[in-house]
N, C-alpha and C positions, 0 to 999 in steps of 0.2 A: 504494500500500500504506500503511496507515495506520504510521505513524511508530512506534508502541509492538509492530507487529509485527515490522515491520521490525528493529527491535531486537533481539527477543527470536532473530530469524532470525539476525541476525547473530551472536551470542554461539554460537550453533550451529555459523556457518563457523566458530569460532575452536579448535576440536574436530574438523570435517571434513576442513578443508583440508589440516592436519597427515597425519591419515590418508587420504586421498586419496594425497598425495605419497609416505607408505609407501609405498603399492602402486603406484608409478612410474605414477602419472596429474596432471600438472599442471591447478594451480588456480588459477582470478584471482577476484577479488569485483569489480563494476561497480555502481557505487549505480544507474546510467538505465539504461535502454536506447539512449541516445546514447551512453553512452562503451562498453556493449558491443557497439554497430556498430564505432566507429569501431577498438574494442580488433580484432575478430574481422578485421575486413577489412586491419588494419594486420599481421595475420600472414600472407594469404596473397599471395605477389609474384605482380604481373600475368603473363599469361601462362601462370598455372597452371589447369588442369582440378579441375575443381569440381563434385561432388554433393551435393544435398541433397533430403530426404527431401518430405515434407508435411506440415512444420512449421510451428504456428502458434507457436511461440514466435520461428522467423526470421523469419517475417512481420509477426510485432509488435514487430520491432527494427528492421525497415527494410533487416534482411540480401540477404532473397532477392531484395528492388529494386534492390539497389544489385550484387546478380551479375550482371544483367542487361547490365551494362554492357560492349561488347567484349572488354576485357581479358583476361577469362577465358574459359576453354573451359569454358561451363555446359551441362552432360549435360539438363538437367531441361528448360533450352530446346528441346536437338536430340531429345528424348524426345517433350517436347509436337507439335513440325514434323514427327514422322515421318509414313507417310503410312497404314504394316500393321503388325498387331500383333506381327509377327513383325523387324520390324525395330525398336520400342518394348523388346520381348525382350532382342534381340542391344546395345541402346545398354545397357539397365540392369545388362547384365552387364559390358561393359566398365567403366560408373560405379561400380561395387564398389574398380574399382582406380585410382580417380581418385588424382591429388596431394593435395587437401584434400576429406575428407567433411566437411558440416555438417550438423549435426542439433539435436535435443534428446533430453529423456530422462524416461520416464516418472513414476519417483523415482529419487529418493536417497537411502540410506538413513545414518544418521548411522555407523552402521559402515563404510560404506566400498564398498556394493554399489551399483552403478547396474541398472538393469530399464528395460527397453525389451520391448515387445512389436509384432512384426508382423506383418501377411499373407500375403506372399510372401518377403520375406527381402531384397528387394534393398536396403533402406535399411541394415538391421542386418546385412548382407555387410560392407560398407564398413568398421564398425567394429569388427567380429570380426578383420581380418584385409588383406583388400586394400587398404585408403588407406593411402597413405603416411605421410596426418598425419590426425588424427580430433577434427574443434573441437563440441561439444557444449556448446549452449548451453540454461542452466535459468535462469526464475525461483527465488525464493526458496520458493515454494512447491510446490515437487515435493520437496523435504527431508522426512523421515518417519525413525522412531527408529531402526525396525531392518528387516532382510531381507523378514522374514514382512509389515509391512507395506507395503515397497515393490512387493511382488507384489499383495499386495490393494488398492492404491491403480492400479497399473498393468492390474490388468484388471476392477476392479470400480470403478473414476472415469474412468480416462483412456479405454482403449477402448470403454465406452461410451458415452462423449462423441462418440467417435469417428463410433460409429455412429449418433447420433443427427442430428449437425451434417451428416454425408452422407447423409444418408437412404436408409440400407441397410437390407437386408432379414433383416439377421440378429432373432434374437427380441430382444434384449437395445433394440434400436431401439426396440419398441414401446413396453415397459415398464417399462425404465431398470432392468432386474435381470439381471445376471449365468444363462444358462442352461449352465452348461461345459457338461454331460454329457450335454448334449438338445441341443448346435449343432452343425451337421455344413456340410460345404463342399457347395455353392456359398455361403451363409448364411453360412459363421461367417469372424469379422474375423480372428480371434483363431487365426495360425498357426505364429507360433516366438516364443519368450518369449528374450531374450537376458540373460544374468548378465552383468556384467563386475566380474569379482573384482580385479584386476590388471594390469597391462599390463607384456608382456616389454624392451620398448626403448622405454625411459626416454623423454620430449619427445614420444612418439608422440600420444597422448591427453591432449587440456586441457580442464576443463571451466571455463564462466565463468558463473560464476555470477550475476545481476543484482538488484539489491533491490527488484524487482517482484512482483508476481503476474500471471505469466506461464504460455499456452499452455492444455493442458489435463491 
């Protein structure tokens, strides 16, 4: 990230972070993505059960490599091994109520709203409610001023992106343009939109934020 933006991002956490913690969701700044591996992995003790979504911002930190590792009960590994869909099913419902979800986040908005959008629900299960602890990890660049554009950056940037880098079928794939009111399922990516305004028990929810331009 060029250095003068990064700045300017950061003068931003100095405003976020505060409000983030109002609404009982902890917050760290990471300048690399080296010190938010080493931050995220230093909080979850081996032996714990672990989900994470299909994240390219864990990906680009080195996170989802380094789960792979025994120590942890990784859902996403025993998800991939299964052999029927119906057993992929029954594991992503248990991983709702993993020890640690890790993810990221579509934006954030500088008021205090996070937006995540997904298809089936089972990533944004985890952090509505089942994990016990919920690490959410953002570049500097999913920050956006307010509500109205963290919704418009979360399904008119990021879910398109989505469908573009998978090469789905949805319309939005082809054209790079948002169709809400014309995309219907099997096609459309686009099936639960999550708000997180607040969080009830305090320590629950961290986000770490990294002075990158990170994910999508």
């Amino acid at each position: 990230m060029n250095p003068s933006v990064r700045e300017y991002y950061e003068k931003q956490l100095e405003k976020l972070i505060p409000e983030l913690k109002r609404r009982n969701i902890g917050a760290i700044y990471c300048k690399t993505v080296d010190d938010a591996r080493n931050t995220v992995m230093g909080m979850i003790p081996p032996g714990s059960s672990v989900n994470t979504g299909g994240s390219v911002t864990l990906k680009e930190c080195g996170i989802t490599d380094t789960l792979t590792d025994n120590v942890y009960k990784y859902f996403s590994d025993e998800v991939k091994a299964a052999s029927t869909e119906e057993e992929r099913y029954n594991l992503r419902r248990q991983a709702t109520t993993a020890d640690y979800c890790l993810g990221s986040i579509n934006a954030v908005a500088l008021t205090g709203e996070l937006v995540n959008i997904d298809g089936g629900g089972s990533r944004i299960g985890g952090y509505v409610y089942g994990a016990a602890n919920v690490i959410l990890v953002a570049g500097l660049n999913k920050i956006v001023p307010n509500l109205e554009e963290a919704l418009k950056r979360a399904r008119h940037y990021a879910a398109i992106n989505v469908a573009v880098r998978g090469g789905y079928t949805a319309p939005c794939a082809s054209d790079g343009v948002c169709h809400d009111g014309e995309c219907y399922p099997p096609d459309r990516l686009c099936g639960k939109t999550l708000i997180i305004e607040k969080e009830s028990r305090p320590g629950r929810i961290t986000v770490v934020f990294v002075g990158e331009d990170l994910g999508l």
